[in-house]
Every structure is written in C-alpha cells, then in structure tokens.
C-alpha positions, 0 to 999 in steps of 0.5 A, a space after each residue: 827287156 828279155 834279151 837284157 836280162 839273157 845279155 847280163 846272164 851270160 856276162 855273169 856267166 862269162 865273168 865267173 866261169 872259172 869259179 864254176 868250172 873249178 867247183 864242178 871240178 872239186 865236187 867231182 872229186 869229191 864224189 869219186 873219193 867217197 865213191 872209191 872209201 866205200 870200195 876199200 870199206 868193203 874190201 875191208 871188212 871182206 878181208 877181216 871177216 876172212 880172217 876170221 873165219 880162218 882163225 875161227 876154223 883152226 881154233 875149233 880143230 886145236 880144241 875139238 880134234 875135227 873142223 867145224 862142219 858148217 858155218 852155222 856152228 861156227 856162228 853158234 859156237 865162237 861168237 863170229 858175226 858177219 852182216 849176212 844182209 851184206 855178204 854171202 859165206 860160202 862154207 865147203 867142208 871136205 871131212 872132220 880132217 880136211 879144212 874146209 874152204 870158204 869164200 866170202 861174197 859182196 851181195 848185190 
C-alpha cells in the first residue's frame, strides 16, 4: 500500500513538473527583483540626501559669508532630515572659507 501511494506521488510528480519548475522559476525572479528595488531604493535616497546637503552648504554661504561648521547646524538651521537609523554623514569641514566634504554612508 506504501509503495502505491509513493508510486501515484512521483506520477503526479512526473505529470506536473514543468508547472513546478516554471513557478520556482517566476518566484526566483521575483525575489531577485525586489531584492535589486531596494538597492536602486538606497542608492536612491543616498544620491537625494547628497544633494541636498550640497544645495543646503551653498545656500548657508550665499546667506552668511561662511560654510556651516558641522552638520549639526545644517540640521538645526535648514531643516534637513536624513534617517541617521539608516545612514551615516561624515562632515569634514576645512575653514569658514573652504567647503567642506561630506560623504553619506549605508549603516549595516
């Protein structure tokens, strides 16, 4: 009786196994899909928060003669919100003169 049922198991088997490769095969790119979503998503929001800590440090110098000493001020001053939970701002400053780099890490 046990070897019936292990016989009818792989008939079934048998008879559907394209159907079963080709949902694998769907929900594999699907998982790569979001997978690579959520790269482009950080990349993303890397690239927008640059930007604006860019626009952020030539507007304070246009209005006060001198760029922002730290990155504290920027965020006291203008208003400028990046998901420290999420990223790391890495704020060198040269001189009230000089303009100051900054880069804008992923955490984890």
């Amino acid at each position: 009786m046990e070897k019936r049922n292990e016989n009818e198991f792989l008939s079934i088997l048998k008879s559907n196994l394209f159907g079963i490769l080709f949902f694998l095969g769907i929900a594999g790119m699907m998982v790569l899909g979001f997978q690579s979503t959520a790269g482009k998503r950080k990349e993303q929001a890397i690239q927008s928060a640059t930007d604006s800590i860019r626009r952020v440090i030539i507007t304070c110098y246009a209005i006060e003669g001198s760029y922002p000493e730290s990155f504290d001020y920027i965020k006291d001053n203008y208003e400028i919100y990046i998901d420290e939970e999420e990223f790391s701002v890495f704020y060198t400053v040269y001189g009230s003169n000089v303009m100051p780099k900054f880069r804008i890490v992923e955490k984890g």
